[in-house]
C-alpha positions in Angstrom: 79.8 -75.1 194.7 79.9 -73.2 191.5 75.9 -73.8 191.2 75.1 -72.1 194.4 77.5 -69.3 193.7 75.1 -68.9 190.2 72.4 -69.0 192.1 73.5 -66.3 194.4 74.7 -64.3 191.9 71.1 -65.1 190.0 69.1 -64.0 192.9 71.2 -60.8 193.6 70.4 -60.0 190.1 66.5 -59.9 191.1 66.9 -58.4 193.6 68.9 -55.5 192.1 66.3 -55.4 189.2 62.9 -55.5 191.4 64.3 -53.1 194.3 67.5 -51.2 193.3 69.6 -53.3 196.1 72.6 -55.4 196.0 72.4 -58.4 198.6 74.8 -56.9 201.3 72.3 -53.2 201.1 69.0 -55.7 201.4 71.3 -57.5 204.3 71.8 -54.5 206.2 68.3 -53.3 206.1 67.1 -55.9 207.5 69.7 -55.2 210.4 69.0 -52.1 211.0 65.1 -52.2 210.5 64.8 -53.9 214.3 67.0 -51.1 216.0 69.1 -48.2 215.8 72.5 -49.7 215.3 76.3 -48.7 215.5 78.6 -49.5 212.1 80.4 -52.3 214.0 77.1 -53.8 215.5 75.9 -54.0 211.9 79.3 -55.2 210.3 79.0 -58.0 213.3 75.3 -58.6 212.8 75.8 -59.1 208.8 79.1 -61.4 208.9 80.9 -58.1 206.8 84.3 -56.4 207.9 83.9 -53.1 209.7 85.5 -51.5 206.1 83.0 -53.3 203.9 80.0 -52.4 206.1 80.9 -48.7 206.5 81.1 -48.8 202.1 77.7 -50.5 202.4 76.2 -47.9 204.5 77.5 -45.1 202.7 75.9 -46.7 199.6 72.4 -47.2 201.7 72.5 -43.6 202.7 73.0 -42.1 199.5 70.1 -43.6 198.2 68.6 -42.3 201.0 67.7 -45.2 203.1 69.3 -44.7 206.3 70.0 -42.1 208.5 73.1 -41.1 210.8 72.6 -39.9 214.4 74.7 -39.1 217.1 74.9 -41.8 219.7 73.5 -41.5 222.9 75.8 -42.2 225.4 79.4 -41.8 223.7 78.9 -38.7 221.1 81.7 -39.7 218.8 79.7 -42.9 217.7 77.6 -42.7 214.9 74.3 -44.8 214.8 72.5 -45.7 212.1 68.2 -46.0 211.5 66.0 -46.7 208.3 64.3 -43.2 206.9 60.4 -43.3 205.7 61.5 -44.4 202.1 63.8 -47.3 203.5 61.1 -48.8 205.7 59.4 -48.5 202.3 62.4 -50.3 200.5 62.5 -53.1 203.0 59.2 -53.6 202.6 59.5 -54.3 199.0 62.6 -56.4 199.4 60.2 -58.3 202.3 57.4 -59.1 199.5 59.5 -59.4 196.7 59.5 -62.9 194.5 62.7 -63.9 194.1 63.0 -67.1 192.2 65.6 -69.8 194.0 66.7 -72.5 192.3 66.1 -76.4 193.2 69.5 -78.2 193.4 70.6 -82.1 193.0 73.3 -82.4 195.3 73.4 -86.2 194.7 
C-alpha cells in the first residue's frame, strides 16, 4: 500500500510540474470537458465530497480554467464549463508523459 500511495504522490508531482495542476484539478477537467456540469454532478462524477469539489473548483477558476453560468432551468444553480485556456490545459494534461511506476506485488 505505501508504494502506490508514492507512486501517487510521485505522479501528482509531474503533473504539478509539467501543467500547474494537482490530481483532483486535472480530475475535474476532465469532468467537466464533456459537458457543462453542476458542483454536485462533478463532486459525484470525481468520487469528492460536495465541500472538497466546490474548493477544487474555486482553485480551477482562479487560474482561470473554468467558467460559472447560471443554470438553465433552476437559476439558483451554478454550472460550470472549461474557458479557451482550460481546453488548452487539458490538452496538455491529455499529452503529458507522466512516468508510472512498475510494481511487484508478489
Amino acid at each position: 500500500m505505501r508504494e502506490l500511495l508514492l507512486a501517487i504522490n510521485d505522479m501528482e508531482k509531474q503533473l504539478q510540474l509539467l501543467c500547474g495542476l494537482s490530481f483532483n484539478e486535472a480530475m475535474l477537467l476532465c469532468c467537466i470537458s464533456r459537458d457543462k456540469l453542476t458542483s454536485s454532478q462533478i463532486a459525484m462524477m470525481c468520487g469528492l465530497s460536495p465541500s472538497n469539489a466546490s474548493k477544487v473548483i474555486r482553485s480551477i477558476e482562479k487560474k482561470g480554467l473554468v467558467t460559472r453560468t447560471l443554470g438553465t432551468t433552476d437559476k439558483r444553480q451554478m454550472c460550470f464549463n472549461l474557458t479557451d485556456t482550460g481546453v488548452a490545459t487539458l490538452e496538455k494534461v491529455r499529452n503529458a508523459e507522466i512516468t508510472l511506476p512498475v510494481f511487484n506485488f508478489s
